[in-house]
N, C-alpha and C positions, 0 to 999 in steps of 0.2 A: 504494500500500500504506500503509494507518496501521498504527500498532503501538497497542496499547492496555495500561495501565501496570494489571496483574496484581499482584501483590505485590513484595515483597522476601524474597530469602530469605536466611539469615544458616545457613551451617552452625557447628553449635556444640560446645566440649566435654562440656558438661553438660546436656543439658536438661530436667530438674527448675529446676538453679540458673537459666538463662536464664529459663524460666516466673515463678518468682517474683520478677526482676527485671523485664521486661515486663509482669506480670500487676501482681504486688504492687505495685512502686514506679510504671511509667507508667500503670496504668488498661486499659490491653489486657483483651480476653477472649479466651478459645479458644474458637472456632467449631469447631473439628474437631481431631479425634488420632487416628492411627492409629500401624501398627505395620508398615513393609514389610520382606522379608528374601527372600536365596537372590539364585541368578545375575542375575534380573530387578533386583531390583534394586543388584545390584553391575554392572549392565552399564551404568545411569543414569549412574554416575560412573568408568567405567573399570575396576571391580576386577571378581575370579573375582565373588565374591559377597559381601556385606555386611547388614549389619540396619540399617535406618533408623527411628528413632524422631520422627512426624514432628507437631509443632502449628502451624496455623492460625489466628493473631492476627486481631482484629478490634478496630475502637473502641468497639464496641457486638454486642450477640446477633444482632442482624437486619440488620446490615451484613456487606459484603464484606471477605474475607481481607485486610490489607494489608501482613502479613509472618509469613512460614513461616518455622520454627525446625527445623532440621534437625539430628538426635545420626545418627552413624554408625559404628558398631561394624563389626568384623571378624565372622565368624561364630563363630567360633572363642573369644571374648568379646576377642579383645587391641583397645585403643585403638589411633586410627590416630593417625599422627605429628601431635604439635605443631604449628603453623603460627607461626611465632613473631614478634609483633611491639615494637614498640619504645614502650612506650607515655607518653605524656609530648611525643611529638612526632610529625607527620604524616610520613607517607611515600609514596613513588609504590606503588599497588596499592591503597592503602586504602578501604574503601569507607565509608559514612556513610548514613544514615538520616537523613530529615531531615524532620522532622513541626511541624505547631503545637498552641498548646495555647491555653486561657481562663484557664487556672491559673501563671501562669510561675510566681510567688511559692512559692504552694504546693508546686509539683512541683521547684521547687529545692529548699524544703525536706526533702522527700520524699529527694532525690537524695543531699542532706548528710549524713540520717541513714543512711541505708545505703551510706558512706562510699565514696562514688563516685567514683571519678578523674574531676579537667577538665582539658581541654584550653586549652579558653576559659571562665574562669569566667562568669557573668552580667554581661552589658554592655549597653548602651544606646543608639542611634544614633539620629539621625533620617533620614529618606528622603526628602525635598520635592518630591520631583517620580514621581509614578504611572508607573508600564511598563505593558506590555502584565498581563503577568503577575504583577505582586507591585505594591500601592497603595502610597502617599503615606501615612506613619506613623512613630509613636515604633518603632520598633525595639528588642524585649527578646530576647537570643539567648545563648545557652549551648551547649556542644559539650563531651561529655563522652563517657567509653567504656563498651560494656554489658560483663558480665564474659565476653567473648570478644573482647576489645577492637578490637571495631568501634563506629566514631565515631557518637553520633547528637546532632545539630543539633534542638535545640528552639527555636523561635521565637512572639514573642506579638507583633503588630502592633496597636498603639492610635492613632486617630489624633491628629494633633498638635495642640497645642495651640493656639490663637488669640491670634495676637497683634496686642495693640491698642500705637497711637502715642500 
């Protein structure tokens, strides 16, 4: 059996505000929105019945979904409870997003202005040695929270410098 990596999905408080943190400040597009509701879908997540208001991220129009934003209302219009996390410091449960970009510079800029909490401000490392999975490079990486404060990990891989004796 392989599994194959579908999206992320981030249930949220708000999702207007989520959109235009995803959309506005990372560069996302929405590929898809709809609007599900009734026992169907309150049966998804365990309830009698619920309204889900749901978007479909993408890095671009003509690429695949890479994270679903999910608002969930009661039918009735009441919010469902808080999820409350501790923000400023990681915890067991938490989950993280964790994307690269071409722009670190930029999108940290981006990040400041719309007065972002970090976790790990922008740091720099280097990597000398290739894995299977992740190359040999300067290391630029940042960890900050969207406003439903789930972690997401941006990374920009350059590679290293040359050095002469």
């Amino acid at each position: 059996m392989a599994l194959v990596f579908e999206r992320v999905t981030i249930f949220c408080r708000n999702l207007d505000r989520s959109l235009d943190f995803y959309c506005g400040v990372l560069g996302l597009v929405p590929v898809e929105k709809k609007t599900i509701f009734g026992p169907a879908a309150g049966g998804l997540l365990q309830l009698a019945n619920c309204t889900m208001r749901i978007a479909l991220l993408a890095p671009a129009a003509e690429a695949g979904a890479v994270l679903g934003l999910f608002e969930i209302s009661k039918v009735d219009g009441a919010a469902l409870d808080e999820i409350c996390t501790a923000p400023g410091r990681p915890h067991y449960g938490q989950t993280a997003v964790v994307v690269s970009t071409d722009d670190f510079d930029g999108l940290h800029k981006r990040l400041k202005e719309a007065d972002t909490l970090f976790l790990t401000p922008p740091l720099t490392y280097p990597k000398r040695q290739a894995s299977e999975r992740s190359p040999a490079g300067l290391y630029h990486e940042m960890i900050f929270y969207d406003p439903d404060g789930i972690l997401v990990s941006v990374m920009q891989v350059k590679p290293l410098p040359i050095e002469t004796n």
